[in-house]
C-alpha positions in Angstrom: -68.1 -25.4 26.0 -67.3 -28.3 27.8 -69.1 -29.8 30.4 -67.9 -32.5 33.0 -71.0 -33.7 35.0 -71.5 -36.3 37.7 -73.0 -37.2 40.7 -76.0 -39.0 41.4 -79.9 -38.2 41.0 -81.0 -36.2 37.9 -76.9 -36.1 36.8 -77.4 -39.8 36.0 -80.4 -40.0 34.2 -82.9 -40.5 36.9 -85.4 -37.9 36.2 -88.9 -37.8 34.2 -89.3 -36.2 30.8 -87.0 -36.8 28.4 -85.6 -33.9 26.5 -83.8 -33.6 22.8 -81.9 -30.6 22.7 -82.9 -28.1 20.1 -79.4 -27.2 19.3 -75.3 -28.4 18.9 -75.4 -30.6 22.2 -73.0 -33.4 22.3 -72.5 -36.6 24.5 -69.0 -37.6 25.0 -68.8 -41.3 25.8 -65.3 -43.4 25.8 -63.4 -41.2 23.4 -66.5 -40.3 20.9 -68.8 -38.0 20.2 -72.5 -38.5 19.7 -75.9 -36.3 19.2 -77.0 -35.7 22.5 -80.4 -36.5 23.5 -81.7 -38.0 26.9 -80.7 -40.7 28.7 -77.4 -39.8 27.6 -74.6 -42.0 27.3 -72.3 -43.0 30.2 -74.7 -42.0 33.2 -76.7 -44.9 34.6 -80.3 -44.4 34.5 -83.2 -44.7 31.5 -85.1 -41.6 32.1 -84.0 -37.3 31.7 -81.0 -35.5 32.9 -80.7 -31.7 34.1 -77.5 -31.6 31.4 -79.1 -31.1 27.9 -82.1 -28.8 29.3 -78.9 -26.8 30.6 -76.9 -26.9 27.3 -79.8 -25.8 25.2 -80.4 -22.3 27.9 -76.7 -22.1 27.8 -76.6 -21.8 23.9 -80.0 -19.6 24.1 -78.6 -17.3 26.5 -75.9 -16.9 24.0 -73.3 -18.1 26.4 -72.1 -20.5 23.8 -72.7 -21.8 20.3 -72.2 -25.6 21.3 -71.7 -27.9 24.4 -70.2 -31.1 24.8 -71.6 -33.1 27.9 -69.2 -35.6 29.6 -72.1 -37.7 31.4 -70.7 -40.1 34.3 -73.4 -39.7 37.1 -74.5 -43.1 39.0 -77.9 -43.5 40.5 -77.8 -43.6 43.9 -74.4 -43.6 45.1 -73.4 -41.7 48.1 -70.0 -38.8 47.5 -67.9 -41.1 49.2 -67.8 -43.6 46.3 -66.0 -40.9 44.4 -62.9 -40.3 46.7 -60.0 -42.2 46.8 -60.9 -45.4 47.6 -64.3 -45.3 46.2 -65.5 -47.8 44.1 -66.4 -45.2 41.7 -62.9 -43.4 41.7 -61.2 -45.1 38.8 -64.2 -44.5 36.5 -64.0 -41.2 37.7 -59.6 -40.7 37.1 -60.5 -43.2 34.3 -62.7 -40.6 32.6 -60.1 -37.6 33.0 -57.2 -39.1 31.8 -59.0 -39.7 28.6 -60.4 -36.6 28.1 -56.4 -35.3 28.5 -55.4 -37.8 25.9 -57.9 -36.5 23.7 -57.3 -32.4 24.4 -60.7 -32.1 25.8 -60.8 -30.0 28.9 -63.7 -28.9 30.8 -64.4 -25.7 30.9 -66.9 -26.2 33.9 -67.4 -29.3 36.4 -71.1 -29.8 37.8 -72.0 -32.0 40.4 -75.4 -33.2 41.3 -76.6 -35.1 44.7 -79.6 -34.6 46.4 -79.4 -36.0 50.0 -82.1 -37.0 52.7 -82.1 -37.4 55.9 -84.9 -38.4 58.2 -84.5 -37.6 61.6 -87.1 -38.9 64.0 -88.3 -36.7 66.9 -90.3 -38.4 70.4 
């Protein structure tokens, strides 16, 4: 299984306790493959993902036998970057095109963005 995450937040490597997965996880970075363990490779931040926590339920569930993780998530940044325009786009076509090249298709896209808004009532 194949999976293409990105976003912002815990997608990037922004959350607290790292985690080595017990089983085949994978990190996908620039047209490799590498043991997966957190950070991983190719989101921004220094700390734990959601991603290999996921992969290792996915394969204990029996969902699976292995998952590839294609890691882009950026700390941070708002959806907008993303689009069309963004300054995030090209990474993010960047990033597709390769995994075409290579015959690597996701089987599942996940997004991440936690959002907050403070409102302030007189």
């Amino acid at each position: 299984m194949v999976l293409f995450t990105f976003g912002q937040s815990n997608s990037a490597n922004h959350g607290v306790g790292k985690y080595q997965p017990e089983h085949q996880v994978y990190n996908y970075f620039e047209g490799r493959l590498y043991p997966s363990s957190d950070p991983l490779i190719g989101a921004t931040g220094y700390g734990a993902s959601v991603w290999n926590r996921l992969a290792d339920k996915l394969i204990d569930e029996k969902i699976t036998t292995k998952v590839t993780l294609v890691p882009i998530g950026v700390g941070g940044v708002e959806i907008a970057a993303w689009a069309k325009g963004g300054y995030l786009y090209d990474k993010l076509t960047q990033t597709i095109a390769q995994l075409k090249e290579q015959g690597l298709i996701p089987d599942y896209i996940l997004w991440h963005q936690v959002s907050f808004q403070i409102w302030r009532i007189d």
